[in-house]
N, C-alpha and C positions, 0 to 999 in steps of 0.2 A: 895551693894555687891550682887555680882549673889547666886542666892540659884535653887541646881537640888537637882533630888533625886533618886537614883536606888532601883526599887524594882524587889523583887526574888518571889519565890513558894508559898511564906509562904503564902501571901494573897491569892492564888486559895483554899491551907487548910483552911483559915481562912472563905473562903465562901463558898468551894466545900467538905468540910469535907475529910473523910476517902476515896473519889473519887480518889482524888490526891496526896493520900500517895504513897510513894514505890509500897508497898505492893500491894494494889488494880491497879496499873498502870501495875503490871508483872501479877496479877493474869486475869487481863482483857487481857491481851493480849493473855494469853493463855486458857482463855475461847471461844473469838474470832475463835481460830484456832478450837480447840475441837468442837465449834460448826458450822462452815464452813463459820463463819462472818467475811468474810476477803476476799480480791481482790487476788485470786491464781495469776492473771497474773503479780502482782507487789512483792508478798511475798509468799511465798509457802507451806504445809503444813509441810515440814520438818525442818524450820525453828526454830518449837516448840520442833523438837528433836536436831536439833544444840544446843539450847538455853541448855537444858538438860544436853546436853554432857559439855559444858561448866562449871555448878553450880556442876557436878561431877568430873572437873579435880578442882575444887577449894580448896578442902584439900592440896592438895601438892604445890598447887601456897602458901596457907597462912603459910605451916612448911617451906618455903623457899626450896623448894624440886627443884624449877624449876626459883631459882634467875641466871642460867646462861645465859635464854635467854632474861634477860635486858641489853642490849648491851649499848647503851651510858651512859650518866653521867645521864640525864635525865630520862631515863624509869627505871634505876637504885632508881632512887629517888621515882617515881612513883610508882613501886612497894613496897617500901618500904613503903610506905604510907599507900598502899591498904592492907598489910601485918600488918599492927601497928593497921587498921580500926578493923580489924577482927581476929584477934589472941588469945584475952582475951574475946570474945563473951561467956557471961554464956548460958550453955545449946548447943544444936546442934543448928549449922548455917544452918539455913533453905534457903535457896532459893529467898526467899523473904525479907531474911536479906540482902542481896549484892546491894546494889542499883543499879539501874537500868543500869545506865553510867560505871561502873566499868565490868558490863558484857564483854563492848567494850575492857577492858585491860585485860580479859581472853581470848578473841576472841584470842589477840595479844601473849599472850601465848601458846595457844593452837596450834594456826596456824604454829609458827618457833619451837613446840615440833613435830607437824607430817610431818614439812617440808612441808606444805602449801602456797603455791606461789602464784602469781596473774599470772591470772583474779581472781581466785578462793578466794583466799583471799579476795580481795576489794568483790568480789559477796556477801561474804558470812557477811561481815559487813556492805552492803548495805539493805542487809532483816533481817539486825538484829537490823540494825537502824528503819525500816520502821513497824517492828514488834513491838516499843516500841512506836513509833512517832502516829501508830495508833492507840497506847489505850490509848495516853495522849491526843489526838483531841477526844475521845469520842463518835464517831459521829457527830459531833459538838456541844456536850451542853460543852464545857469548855468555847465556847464564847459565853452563855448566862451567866455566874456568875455575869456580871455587874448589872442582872438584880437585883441581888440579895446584893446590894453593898448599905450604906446609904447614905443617899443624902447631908452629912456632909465631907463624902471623897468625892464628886465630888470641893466643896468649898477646902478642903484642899490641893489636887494635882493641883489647880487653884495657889497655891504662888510658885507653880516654874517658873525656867525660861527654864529647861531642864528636860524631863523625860527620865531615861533612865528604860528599863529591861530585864531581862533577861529569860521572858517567850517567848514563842513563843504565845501566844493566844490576841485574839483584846481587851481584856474586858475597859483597860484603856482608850485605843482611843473610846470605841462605848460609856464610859459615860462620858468626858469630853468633847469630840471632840478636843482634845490639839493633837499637832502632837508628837508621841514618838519616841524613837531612839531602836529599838529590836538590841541588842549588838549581842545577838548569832540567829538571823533572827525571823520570824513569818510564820506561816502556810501560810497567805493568801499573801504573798508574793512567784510567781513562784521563780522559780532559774535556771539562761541565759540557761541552757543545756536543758531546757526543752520548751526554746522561740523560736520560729522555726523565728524570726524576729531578734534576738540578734546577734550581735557581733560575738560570739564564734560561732553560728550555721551558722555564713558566710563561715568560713573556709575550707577547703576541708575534712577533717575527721567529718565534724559537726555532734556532738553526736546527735542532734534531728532525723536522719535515723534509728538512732537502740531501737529508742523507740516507742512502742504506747499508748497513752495515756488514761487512763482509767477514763470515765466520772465519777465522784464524789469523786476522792480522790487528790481534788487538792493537799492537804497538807502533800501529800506522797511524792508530786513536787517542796516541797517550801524551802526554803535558811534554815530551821532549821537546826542547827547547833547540834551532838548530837555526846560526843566521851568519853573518860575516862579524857582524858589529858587538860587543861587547854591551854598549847602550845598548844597543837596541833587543839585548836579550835581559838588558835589567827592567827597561822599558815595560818588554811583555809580560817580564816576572812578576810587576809591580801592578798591573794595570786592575786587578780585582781587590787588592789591600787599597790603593786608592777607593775606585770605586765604593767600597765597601764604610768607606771611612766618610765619603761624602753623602752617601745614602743615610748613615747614622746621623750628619748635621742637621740634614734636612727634616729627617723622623724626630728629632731632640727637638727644633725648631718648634714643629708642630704641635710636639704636645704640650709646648711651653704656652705656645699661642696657635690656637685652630685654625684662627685669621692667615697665618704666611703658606695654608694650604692653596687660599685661593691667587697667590701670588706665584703660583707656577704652572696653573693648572693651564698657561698657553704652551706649556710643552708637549702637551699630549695631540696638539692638530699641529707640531711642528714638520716642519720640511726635514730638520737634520734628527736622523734616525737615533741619534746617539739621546738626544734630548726627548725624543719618546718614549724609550729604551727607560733613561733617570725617572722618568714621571712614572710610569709602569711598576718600576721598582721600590720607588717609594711609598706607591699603595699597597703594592704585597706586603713590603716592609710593615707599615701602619699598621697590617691585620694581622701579620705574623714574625714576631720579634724571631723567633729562630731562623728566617732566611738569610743567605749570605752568598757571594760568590766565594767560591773553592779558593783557598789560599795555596797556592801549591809550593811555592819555591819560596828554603827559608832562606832570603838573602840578608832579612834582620837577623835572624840568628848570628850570623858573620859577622855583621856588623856589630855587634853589642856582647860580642863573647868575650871573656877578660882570659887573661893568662897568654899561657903558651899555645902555640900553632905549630902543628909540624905539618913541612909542604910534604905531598910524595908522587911521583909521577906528574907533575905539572909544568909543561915550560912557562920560563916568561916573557915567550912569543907570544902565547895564547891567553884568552881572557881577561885581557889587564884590567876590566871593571871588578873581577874580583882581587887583583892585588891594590887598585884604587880603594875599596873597599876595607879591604886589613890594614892599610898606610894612615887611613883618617878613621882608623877606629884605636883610640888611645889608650881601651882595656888590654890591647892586645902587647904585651912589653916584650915578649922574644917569639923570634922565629926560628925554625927548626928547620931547612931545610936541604934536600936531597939531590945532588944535582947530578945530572949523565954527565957534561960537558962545563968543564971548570968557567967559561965563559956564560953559563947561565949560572952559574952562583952569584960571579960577580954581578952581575945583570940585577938578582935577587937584592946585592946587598947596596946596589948604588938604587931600585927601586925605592925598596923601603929603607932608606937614609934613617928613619927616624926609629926604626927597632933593633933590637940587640939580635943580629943574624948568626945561628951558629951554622956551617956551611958541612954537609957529610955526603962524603960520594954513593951514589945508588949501588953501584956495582960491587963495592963492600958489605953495604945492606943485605942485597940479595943473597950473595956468598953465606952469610951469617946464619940462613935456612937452610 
């Protein structure tokens, strides 16, 4: 029987301590700014007062003051979540109670309260992503913690056959040398809009013209994935295995009948960018079978993996698109999981109702090294 295993945060706390709580991750970032340790030409110094303005509209987001601009069923739900986190907080909600990623679903509030539209919008979630992204890389000591790992978990992540997780940092790969699967990307992975050789940067709008890149912050560049929503990080995960799948109908199409070329070819004087974009890529496609957008995140892997899962370091606060994921994937028959707080086991085993949960405290785990 195949045996993976996905691990989350909790092992960078477990060897980076109080580095890689919340708390220190927000308050680094905005020490970074205060003290001018930070790349202006990628995030800027107002970024620290956007952030500001956000943890101040956050009273009225949590008394449901501003539940009308959750428009679908979905961010209806979302907020109502982020609303349920924070409502009964003893004492005042300090700033550094909101975790980090829910910033991003004030962003999303804030933005359709002052009738902020894109570019502006997207800009201003992009340096707010890159404002958290940089105090979770550290400078890069988040990828030495392996150094600091026993050489009993290098033998124990050896009985899988699949790692998955959901950090973005190398430490697993730099002490096993096993190949891992980063669900929601990795630092040291660029990402196509920044690969002046990619695919997307063949196109005629290719984003690589409007950037320049700044020596030492590759991981300001890299496929991490960083949002409030769950969707909407499977959303981004998927959107180039889409693409990539519609591109081949349309290539199959053609060469089956040359004729359905000219049945698209009013894409290419289209208004909507996305549809010049498809027409663009179909011709590359045509001429060159090896192009493709970069598939980065394996979230199929997850979903199609059979056997056993063991969780490790993962609340099931966080990411529930990947515990919807293991729930309706039906290869998957036991779970293995590791919990800090006996009330996230149960959590785990009233989630996945339909798997055989075996439930094993972390703090025993750890001990065992």
């Amino acid at each position: 029987m195949e045996n993976h295993v996905l691990v989350g945060n909790g092992i960078n706390i477990q060897f980076g301590g109080e580095e890689y709580l919340n708390r220190s991750i927000i308050d680094r970032a905005i020490k970074n700014i205060e003290e001018g340790d930070f790349p202006k030409e990628i995030y800027p110094y107002e970024t620290k007062e956007y952030f500001e303005k956000l943890y101040k509209l956050s009273p009225k987001v949590i008394k449901g003051k501003l539940n009308h601009h959750a428009f679908t069923d979905k961010e209806k739900k979302e907020l109502s979540d982020f609303i349920s986190r924070y409502r009964f907080h003893k004492g005042k909600l300090r700033y550094y109670h909101i975790g980090f990623e829910d910033y991003f679903l004030l962003h999303q509030i804030f933005c359709r309260h002052y009738q902020i539209t894109n570019p502006d919008k997207f800009n201003f979630q992009e340096v707010l992503k890159c404002f958290f992204l940089d105090s979770i890389y550290n400078k890069g000591k988040i990828n030495t913690l392996f150094e600091l790992y026993p050489e009993g978990l290098k033998s124990w992540f050896k009985q899988f056959d699949e790692i998955f997780t959901t950090n973005y940092d190398k430490n697993i790969e730099l002490l096993t040398n096993m190949k891992v699967n980063y669900i929601h990307g990795a630092f040291h992975i660029k990402k196509d809009i920044y690969d002046e050789n990619s695919f997307r940067n063949k196109l005629s709008d290719n984003p690589m013209k409007n950037y320049k890149i700044i020596e030492g912050y590759d991981h300001l560049y890299s496929t991490a994935l960083s949002t409030y929503s769950g969707f909407l990080k499977e959303f981004s995960g998927t959107m180039h295995e889409k693409a990539n799948n519609t591109i081949d109908k349309f290539v199959k199409a053609i060469d089956e009948d040359p004729n359905k070329l000219d049945e698209i070819t009013h894409f290419k004087n289209s208004d909507n960018q996305l549809l010049k974009n498809m027409y663009e890529s179909i011709i590359l496609k045509l001429n060159d079978r090896s192009l493709k957008f970069q598939d980065y995140y394996p979230f199929d892997k997850l979903k199609n993996c059979s056997g056993t899962l063991t969780i490790l370091g993962l609340s099931p606060n966080n990411d529930s698109h990947l515990l919807d994921m293991i729930f309706n994937n039906k290869g998957i028959t036991k779970i293995i999981y590791y919990y800090f707080a006996e009330t996230e086991g149960q959590a785990i085993v009233n989630y996945l109702s339909n798997k055989e949960v075996e439930l094993k405290n972390v703090n025993v785990f750890w001990r065992a090294f």
